[in-house]
N, C-alpha and C positions, 0 to 999 in steps of 0.2 A: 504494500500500500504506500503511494505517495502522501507527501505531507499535502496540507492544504494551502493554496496558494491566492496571493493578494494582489499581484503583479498587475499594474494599472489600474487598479480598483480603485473609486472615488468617491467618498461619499460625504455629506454634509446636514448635520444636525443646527436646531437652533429654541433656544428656552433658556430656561434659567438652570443654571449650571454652580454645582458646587465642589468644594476641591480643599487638598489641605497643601499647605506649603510647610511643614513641622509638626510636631509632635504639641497636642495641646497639655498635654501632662505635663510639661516643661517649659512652654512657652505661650506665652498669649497672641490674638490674634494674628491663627494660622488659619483660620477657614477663609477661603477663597471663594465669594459670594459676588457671580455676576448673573445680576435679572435676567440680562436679555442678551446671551452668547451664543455665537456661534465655534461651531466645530466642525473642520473641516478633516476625514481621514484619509490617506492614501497610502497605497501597500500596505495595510496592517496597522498606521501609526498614525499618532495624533501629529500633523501638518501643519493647522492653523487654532489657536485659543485664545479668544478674547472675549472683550463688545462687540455687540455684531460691528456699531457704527464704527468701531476703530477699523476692525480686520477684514473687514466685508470687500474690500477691493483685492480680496487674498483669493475669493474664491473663484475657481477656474467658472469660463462663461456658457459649458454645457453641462455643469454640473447643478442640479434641481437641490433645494432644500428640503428637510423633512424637518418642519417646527412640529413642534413639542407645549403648545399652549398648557398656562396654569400645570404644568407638571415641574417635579425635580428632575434634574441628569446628576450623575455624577460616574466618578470610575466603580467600574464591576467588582463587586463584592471578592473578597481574599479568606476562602475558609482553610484557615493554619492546619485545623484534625479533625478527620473523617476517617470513618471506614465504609468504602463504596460498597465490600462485601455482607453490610451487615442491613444495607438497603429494606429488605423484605422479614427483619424482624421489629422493625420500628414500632414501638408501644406493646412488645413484650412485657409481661407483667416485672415489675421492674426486679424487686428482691434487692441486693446486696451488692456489689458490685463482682466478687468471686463466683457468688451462687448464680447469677445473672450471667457469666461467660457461661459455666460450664452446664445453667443449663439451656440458653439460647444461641449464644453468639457461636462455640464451637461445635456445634449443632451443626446450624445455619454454614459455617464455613465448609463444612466439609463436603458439601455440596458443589462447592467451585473447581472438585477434583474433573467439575465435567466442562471441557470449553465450553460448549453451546450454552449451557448455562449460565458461566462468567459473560458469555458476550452478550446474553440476553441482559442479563442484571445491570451491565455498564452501561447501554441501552436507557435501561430505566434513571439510572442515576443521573445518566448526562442529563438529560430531559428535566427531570428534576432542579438539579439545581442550575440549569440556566433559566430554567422558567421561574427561579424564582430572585435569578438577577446575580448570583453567582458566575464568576468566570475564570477564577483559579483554586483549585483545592490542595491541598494535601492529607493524602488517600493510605492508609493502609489497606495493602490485596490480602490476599490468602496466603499461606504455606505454597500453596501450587503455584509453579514457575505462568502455566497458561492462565493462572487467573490476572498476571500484572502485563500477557499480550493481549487481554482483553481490551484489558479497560486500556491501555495506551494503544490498540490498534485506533479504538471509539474516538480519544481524544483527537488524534491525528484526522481522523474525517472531521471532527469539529473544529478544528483549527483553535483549538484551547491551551493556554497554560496551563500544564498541571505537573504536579510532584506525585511519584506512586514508588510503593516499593512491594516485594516480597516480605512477607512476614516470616524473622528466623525464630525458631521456637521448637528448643528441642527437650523439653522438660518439661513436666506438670501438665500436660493436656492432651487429650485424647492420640492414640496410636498412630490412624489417618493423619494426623495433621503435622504429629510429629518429622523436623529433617535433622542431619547432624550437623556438628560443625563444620566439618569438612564440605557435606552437602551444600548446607547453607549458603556457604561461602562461596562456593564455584557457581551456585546457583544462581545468585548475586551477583555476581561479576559477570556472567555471560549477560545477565539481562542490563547491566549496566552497558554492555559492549554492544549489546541490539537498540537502546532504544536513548539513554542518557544525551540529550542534546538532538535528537530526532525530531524534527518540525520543533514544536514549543515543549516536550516533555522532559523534564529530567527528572532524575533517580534518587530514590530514597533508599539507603540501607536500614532496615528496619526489625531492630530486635525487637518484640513485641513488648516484652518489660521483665526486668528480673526476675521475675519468680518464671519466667518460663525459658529463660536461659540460663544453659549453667558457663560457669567462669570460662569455660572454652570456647563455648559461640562468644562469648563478649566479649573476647580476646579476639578473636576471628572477625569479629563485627567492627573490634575496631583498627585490626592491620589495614584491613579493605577498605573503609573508610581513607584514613590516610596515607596510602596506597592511590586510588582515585580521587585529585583535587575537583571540585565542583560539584559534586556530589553531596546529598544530603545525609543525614541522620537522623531519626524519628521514630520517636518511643514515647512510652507514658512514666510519668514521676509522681509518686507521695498523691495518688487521687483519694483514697481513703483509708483509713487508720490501723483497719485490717490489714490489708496490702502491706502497708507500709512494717507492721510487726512480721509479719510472713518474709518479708527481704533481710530483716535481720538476722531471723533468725539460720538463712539460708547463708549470710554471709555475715557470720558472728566477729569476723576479724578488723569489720569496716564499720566506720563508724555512723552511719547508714544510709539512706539511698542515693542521695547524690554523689557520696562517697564511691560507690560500686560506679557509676557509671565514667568519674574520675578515674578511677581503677584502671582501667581500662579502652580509655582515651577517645568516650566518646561524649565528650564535653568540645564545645569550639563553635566558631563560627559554622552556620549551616546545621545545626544540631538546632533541633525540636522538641520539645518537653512535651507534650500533653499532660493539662491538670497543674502540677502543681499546687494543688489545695492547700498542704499543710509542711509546707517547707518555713525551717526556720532561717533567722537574719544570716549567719554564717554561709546556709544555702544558697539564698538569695545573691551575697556579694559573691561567690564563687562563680556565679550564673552570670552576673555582669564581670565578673574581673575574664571567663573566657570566650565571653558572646555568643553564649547560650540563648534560645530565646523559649519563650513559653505561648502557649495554645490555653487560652481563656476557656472551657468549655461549660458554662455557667446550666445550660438545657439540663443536658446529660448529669452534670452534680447537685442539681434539685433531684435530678429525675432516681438516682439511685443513692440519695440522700448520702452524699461524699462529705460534702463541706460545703464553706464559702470561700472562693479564691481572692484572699486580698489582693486586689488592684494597685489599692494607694502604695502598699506596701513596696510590691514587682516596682512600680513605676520611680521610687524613690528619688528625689532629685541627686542627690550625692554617688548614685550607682542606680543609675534607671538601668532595666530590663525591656528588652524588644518583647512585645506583647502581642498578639494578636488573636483574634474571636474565631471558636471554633464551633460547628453545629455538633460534632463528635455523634454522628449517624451510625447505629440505630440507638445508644443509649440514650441520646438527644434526639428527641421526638419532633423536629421541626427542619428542613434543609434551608428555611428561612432564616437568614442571618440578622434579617429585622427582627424577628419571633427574638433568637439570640442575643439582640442588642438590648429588647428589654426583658430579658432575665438577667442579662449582665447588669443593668442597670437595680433592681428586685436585693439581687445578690450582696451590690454596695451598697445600696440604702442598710441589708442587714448588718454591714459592716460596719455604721456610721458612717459612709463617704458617698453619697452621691453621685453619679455620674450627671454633667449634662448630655445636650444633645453632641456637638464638635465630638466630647471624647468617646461618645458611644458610633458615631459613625466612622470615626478616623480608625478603632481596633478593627472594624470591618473592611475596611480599606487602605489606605498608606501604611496604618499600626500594622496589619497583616502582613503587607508587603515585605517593609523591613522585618520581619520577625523573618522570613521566607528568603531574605536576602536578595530581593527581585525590584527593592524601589527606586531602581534606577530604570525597570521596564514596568511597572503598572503600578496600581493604586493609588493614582491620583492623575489630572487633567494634565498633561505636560506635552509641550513640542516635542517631538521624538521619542515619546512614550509609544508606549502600544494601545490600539486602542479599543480599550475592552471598555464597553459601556453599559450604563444604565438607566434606563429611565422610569421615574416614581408619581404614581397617580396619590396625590395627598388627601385625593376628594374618592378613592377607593370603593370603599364603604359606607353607607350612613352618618358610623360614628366617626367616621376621620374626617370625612365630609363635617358634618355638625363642626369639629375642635379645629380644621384648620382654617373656615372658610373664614374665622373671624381672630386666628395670628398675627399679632402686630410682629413677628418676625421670622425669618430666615428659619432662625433659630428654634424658634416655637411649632413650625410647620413638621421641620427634621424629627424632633421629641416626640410628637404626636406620632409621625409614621416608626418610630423607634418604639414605641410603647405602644399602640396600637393597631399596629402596621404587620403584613405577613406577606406571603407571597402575592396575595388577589394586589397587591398596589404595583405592581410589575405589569409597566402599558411595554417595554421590550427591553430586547437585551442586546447587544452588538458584542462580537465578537471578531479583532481584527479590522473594526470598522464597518464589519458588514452584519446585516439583522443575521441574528440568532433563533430571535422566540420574540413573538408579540401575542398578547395576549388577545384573545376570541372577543369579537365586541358584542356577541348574543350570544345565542347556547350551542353555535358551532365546536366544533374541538378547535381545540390549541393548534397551533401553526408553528415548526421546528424549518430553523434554514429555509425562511419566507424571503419572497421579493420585497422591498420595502415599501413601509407604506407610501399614500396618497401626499407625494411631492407640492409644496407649493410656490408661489414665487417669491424668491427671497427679497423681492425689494415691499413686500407685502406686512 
């Protein structure tokens, strides 16, 4: 399969357009709020970003606008952890987080030992989260080598960023699913050598989490790692209290879970935590002194009652932490990153720290990015960015209709689709500049890799 190609493609949006230029954890006004922007894409990349009235002489003279009235734009949603494998157990009865793997998730995976099946499931997934304004994830596959040619053949037709890896896991979990280190390892690396930098995909080395690797895959997981520069790393850390006494007791030498993963060298730049719930201050500065980042998954740890992930905490000014919101599918019951943004926001209230709207869109966006190591190519509006877009109906529903229609700001509008906002506010989705998914304007089906909408004239 060829990758997907953009090669003279041209296209041009215009509405009100939002964007971050920083980190608002750190710094004040970084939201980048223009009413009434135009954007012009070519080959895959953002071309032209402004006022219209500034840039408007930027855009070539057979190219048609597609305005975007009373709607938001911004860059396409950054879900940091996912598991696209776990798609079709989504609202499994939840339980505990241990009891909950073993008795749905590696259920459910063992099922990916059949392609047709992985290719059906990636299928579902893409679909999913583009329709709901998503356009980069990072994906835990299966044990099976054909479940991570699934889902990156999928992507590659979609023309998407995405991060995916093989799950190494040779301990603590069902026979099927179990590979060695050795296995593991070659496993990994051949699918690093098929698919790592192929159209938009790169690779995830992915131990699934200590307790189901023993000291030898994690040693293995982490030669290969740095062994292959550009390459990711992605795992889950300290998501529930259980877990986390389960790791000690597994690796009584260490002083505990971040420890192990120190151990073994797969702390660094490009290293992905998921969770994070209950790491302490020590933890934390180890995670920024190596540029570690962390996957926020707020859904999935109401959903299996883990914790509260400090925010304020990760984000500290004196050693801030790359952050980024993750759906963490199927224990997170929503691929909506809106849904996401306000549980994240649910979560700091329980913390006593408030999120507004800027920091609850920026982890779904640019915070992603960065956490991803990718925001120098997506997560926010930029000239020579790539351009993965979205755009947001604030007047959705009823009740978003009712709170936004009378927002005296920017800000107020964001919040409302943040807090009461889900996939239904997704009018489309661009991927590479070009429509992805627009949403059915009556009780038709949904439309995947549509022609774009009804062009108008942009002096209009």
């Amino acid at each position: 399969m060829t990758a997907h190609r953009w090669e003279s493609q041209v296209s041009a949006l215009r509405g009100h357009a939002i964007s971050f230029s920083g980190d608002p954890f750190l710094d004040e006004n970084v939201l980048v709020d223009v009413e009434d922007a135009l954007i012009v894409c070519r080959d895959g990349k953002v071309a032209t970003f402004g006022p219209y009235a500034e840039v408007c002489h930027e855009l070539p003279n057979d190219v048609e606008v597609v305005r975007y009235e009373n709607m938001l734009l911004c860059a396409g949603f950054v879900d940091a952890h996912t598991h696209y494998v776990q798609t079709h157990i989504v609202g499994a009865f939840g339980e505990q987080l241990i009891d909950w793997l073993n008795r749905y998730a590696f259920v459910e995976e063992q099922r990916f030992s059949d392609r047709h099946y992985s290719e059906a499931v990636a299928a579902v997934f893409f679909d999913q989260v583009i329709a709901s304004g998503t356009t980069t994830a990072c994906t835990f596959c299966a044990t099976y080598p054909g479940s991570v040619d699934a889902f990156f053949e999928e992507s590659l037709r979609r023309g998407t960023r995405m991060i995916a890896g093989k799950v190494m896991m040779d301990s603590n979990a069902p026979k099927p699913l179990l590979d060695t280190a050795q296995s593991g390892y070659e496993e990994s690396e051949a699918l690093i050598d098929r698919w790592h930098g192929r159209g938009r995909n790169l690779y995830a080395i992915t131990p699934r989490f200590a307790l189901t690797s023993t000291p030898a895959q994690l040693e293995a997981a982490g030669s290969l790692w740095a062994s292959r520069p550009g390459t990711y790393m992605h795992t889950h850390v300290s998501e529930s209290l259980r877990e986390i006494e389960l790791v000690r007791t597994l690796f009584p030498d260490l002083g505990g879970y971040v420890d192990v993963y120190e151990r073994y060298g797969l702390l660094g730049k490009r290293a992905v935590l998921a969770h994070g719930v209950h790491l302490s201050e020590p933890d934390l500065a180890r995670l920024h002194k190596t540029r570690t980042a962390l996957a926020h998954c707020p859904t999935s740890n109401l959903f299996l009652g883990s914790g509260l992930f400090d925010v304020r905490a990760a984000k500290r000014r004196e050693r801030p932490i790359s952050v980024g919101l993750g759906s963490d599918i199927g224990a997170g019951t929503s691929f909506s990153l809106l849904a996401a943004m306000g549980d994240a926001y649910k979560v700091a209230e329980l913390r006593a720290h408030p999120m507004d709207a800027t920091k609850l869109f920026y982890l779904a966006t640019l915070g992603g990015a960065e956490a991803l190591c990718l925001a120098d190519e997506i997560g926010s509006i930029n000239v020579g960015k790539e351009a993965d877009l979205v755009v947001l109906d604030p007047r959705a529903t009823p009740l978003l209709s009712a709170q936004t229609t009378r927002a005296e700001s920017t800000e107020e509008i964001m919040f409302a689709l943040a807090l009461i906002g889900d996939e239904r506010a997704v009018v489309a989705t661009y991927v590479g500049g070009e429509l992805a998914y627009e949403r059915p304007s009556g009780a038709a089906g949904t439309r995947f890799a549509c022609s774009a909408p009804t062009a108008v004239d942009p002096g209009k």
